[in-house]
C-alpha positions in Angstrom: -9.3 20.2 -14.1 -8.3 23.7 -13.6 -6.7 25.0 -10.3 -10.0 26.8 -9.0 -11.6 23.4 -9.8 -9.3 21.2 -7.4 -9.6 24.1 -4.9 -13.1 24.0 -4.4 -13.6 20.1 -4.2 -15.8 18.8 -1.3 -13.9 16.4 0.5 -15.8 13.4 -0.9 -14.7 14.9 -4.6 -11.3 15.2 -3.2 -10.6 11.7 -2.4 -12.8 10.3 -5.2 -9.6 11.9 -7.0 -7.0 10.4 -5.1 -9.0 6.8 -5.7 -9.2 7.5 -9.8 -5.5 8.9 -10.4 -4.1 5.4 -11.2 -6.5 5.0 -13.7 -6.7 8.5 -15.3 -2.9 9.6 -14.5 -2.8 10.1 -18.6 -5.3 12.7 -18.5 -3.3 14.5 -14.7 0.2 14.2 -16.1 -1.3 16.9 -19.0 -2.8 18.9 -16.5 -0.2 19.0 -13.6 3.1 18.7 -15.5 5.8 18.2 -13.8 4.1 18.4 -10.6 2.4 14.5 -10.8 6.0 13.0 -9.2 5.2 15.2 -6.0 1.3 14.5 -6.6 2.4 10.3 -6.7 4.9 10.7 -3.8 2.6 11.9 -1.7 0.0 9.4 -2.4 2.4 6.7 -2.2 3.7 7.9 1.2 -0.2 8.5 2.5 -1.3 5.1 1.5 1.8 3.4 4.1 2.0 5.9 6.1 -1.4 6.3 7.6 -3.6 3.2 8.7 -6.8 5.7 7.7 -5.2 6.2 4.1 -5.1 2.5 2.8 -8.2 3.0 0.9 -5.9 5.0 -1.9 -4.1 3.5 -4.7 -0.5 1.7 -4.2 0.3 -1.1 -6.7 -2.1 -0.1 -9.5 -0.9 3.2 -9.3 3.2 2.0 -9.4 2.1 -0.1 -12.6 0.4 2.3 -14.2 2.8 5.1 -13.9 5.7 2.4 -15.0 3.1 1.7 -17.7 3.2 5.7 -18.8 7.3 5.6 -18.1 7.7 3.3 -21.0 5.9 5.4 -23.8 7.9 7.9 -22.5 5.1 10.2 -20.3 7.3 9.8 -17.6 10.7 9.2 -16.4 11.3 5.6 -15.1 14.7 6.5 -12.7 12.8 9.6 -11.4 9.7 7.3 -10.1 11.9 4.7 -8.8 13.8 6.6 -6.5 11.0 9.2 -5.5 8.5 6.0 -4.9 11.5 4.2 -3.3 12.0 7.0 -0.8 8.2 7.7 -0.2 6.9 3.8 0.7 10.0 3.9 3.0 9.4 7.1 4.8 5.9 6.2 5.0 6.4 3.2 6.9 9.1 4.5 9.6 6.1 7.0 10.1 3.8 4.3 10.6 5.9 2.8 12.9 6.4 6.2 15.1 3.0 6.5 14.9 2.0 2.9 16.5 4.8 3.5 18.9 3.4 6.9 19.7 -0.2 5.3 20.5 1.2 2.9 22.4 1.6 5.1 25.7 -2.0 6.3 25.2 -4.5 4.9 27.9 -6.4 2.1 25.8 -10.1 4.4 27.0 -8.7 7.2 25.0 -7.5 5.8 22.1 -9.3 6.6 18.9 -7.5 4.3 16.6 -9.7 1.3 18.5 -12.6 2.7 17.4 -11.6 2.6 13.6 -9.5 0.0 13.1 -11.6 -3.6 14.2 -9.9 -5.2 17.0 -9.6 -8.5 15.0 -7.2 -6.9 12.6 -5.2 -5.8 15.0 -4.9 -9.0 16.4 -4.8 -10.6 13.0 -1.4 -8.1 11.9 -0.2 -8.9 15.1 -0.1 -12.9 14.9 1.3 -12.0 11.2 4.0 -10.0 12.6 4.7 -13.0 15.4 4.9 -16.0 13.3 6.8 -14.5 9.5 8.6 -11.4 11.5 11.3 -10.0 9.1 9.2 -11.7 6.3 6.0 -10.2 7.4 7.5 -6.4 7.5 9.8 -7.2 4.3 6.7 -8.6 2.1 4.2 -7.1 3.7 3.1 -4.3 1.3 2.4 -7.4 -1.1 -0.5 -7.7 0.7 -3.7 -5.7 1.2 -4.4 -4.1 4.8 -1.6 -6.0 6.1 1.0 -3.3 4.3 -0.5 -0.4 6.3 -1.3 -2.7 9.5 2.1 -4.3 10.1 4.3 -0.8 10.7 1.9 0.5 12.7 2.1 -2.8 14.8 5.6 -3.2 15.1 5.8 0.1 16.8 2.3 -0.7 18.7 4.6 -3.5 20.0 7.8 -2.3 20.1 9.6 -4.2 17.8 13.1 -3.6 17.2 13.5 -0.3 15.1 16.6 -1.1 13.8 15.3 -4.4 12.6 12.5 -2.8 11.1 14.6 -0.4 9.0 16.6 -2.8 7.8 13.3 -4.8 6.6 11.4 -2.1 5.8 14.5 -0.9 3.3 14.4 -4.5 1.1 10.7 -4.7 1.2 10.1 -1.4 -0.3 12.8 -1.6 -2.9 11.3 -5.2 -3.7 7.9 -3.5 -4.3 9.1 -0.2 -5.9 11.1 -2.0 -8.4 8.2 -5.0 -9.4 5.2 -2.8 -10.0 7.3 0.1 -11.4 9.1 -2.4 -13.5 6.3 -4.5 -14.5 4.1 -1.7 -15.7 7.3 -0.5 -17.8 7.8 -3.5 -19.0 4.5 -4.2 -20.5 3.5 -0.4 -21.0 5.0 -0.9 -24.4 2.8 -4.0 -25.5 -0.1 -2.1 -27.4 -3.3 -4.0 -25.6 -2.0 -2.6 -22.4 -1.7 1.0 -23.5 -4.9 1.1 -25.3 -6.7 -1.0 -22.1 -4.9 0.5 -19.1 -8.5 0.8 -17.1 -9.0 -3.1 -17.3 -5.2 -4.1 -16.8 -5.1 -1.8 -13.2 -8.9 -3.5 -12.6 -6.8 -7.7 -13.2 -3.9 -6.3 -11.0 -6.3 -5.1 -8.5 -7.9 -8.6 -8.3 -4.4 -10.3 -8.7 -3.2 -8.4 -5.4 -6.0 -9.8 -3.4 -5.5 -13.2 -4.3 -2.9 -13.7 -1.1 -5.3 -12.4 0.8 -8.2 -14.8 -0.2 -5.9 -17.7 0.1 -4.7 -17.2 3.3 -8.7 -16.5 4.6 -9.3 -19.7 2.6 -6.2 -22.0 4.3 -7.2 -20.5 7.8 -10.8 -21.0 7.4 -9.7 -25.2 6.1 -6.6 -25.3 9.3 -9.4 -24.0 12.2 -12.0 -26.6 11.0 -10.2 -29.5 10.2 -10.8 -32.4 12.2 -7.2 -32.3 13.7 -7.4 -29.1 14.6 -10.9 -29.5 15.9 -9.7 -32.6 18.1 -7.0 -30.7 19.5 -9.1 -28.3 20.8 -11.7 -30.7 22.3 
């Protein structure tokens, strides 16, 4: 893709890109050089950073340039700290940003209209019961990792808390995906079938999500619970 190419994208071409780069960051990394570690920070910091963003790629994307690190594509130190710094900045913006929409009249607030009121509620029960678990591990799972920042500020929960969370949780996922996909970027099936590994990890990172819909769905109609409520 040449530069007048990128710069004349329609915006659905545009973020078709941004959805595709985990999965063709071989064929960007000869086409953008040295530039793909500002291209990946800023993806990385997008996807946490803004609750309208979560659509773009985030562990798929870690593995996969871990993956490219270990054949040497890449440098591993290089991601870690830039991806380090980027999910971390990402989600003190989040945080600002649910803070900042907290003092706006509930008539006039946009973000309702996008973001269902049942995950709202759902992040913020999340947030209630696992607290420093739920901002620490959260980017493990889908929605939640954009979702929880933004509703610790939405509720005012103790920034400095947050930091101190937000700081082990995004070193804990830096270091697993990035480390993962370097460790098994050198097993040859990976490397020659990088499109269907990033496709298992997607599914893999929804399984928390399934479970948790599946135990909810089991607690609310269980006879106990159902008696309890009568």
């Amino acid at each position: 893709m040449t530069e007048m190419e990128f710069a004349t994208m329609s915006m659905s071409e545009f973020f078709m890109f941004l959805r595709m780069l985990d999965s063709e960051l071989y064929y960007y990394i000869g086409e953008y050089g040295i530039y793909i570690y500002l291209l990946l920070f800023l993806i990385v910091f997008g996807k946490t950073g803004f609750v309208i963003l979560s659509f773009l790629p985030g562990d798929s994307l870690l593995f996969a340039s871990g993956a490219i690190a270990a054949v040497g594509e890449l440098n591993f130190i290089t991601l870690l700290i830039l991806l380090f710094l980027a999910t971390t900045l990402a989600d003190s913006n989040n945080y600002l940003i649910g803070r900042a929409f907290k003092s706006i009249p509930e008539e006039k607030n946009f973000l309702t209209k996008i973001i269902p009121q049942t995950s709202i509620d759902k992040a913020s029960d999340f947030l209630i019961e696992y607290d420093k678990v739920a901002i620490t591990f959260s980017r493990f799972i889908p929605l939640m990792r954009t979702l929880i920042p933004f509703i610790a500020g939405f509720t005012g929960y103790s920034y400095n808390n947050f930091v101190r969370y937000n700081l082990m949780g995004a070193l804990v996922w830096t270091f697993v995906w990035l480390g993962t996909g370097f460790g098994l970027g050198n097993i040859p099936w990976v490397e020659e079938n990088l499109l269907f590994t990033l496709v298992l990890i997607t599914v893999i990172m929804f399984i928390p999500s399934i479970y948790g819909f599946i135990a909810h769905f089991y607690k609310k109609n269980s006879p106990l619970t159902k008696n309890s409520e009568s």
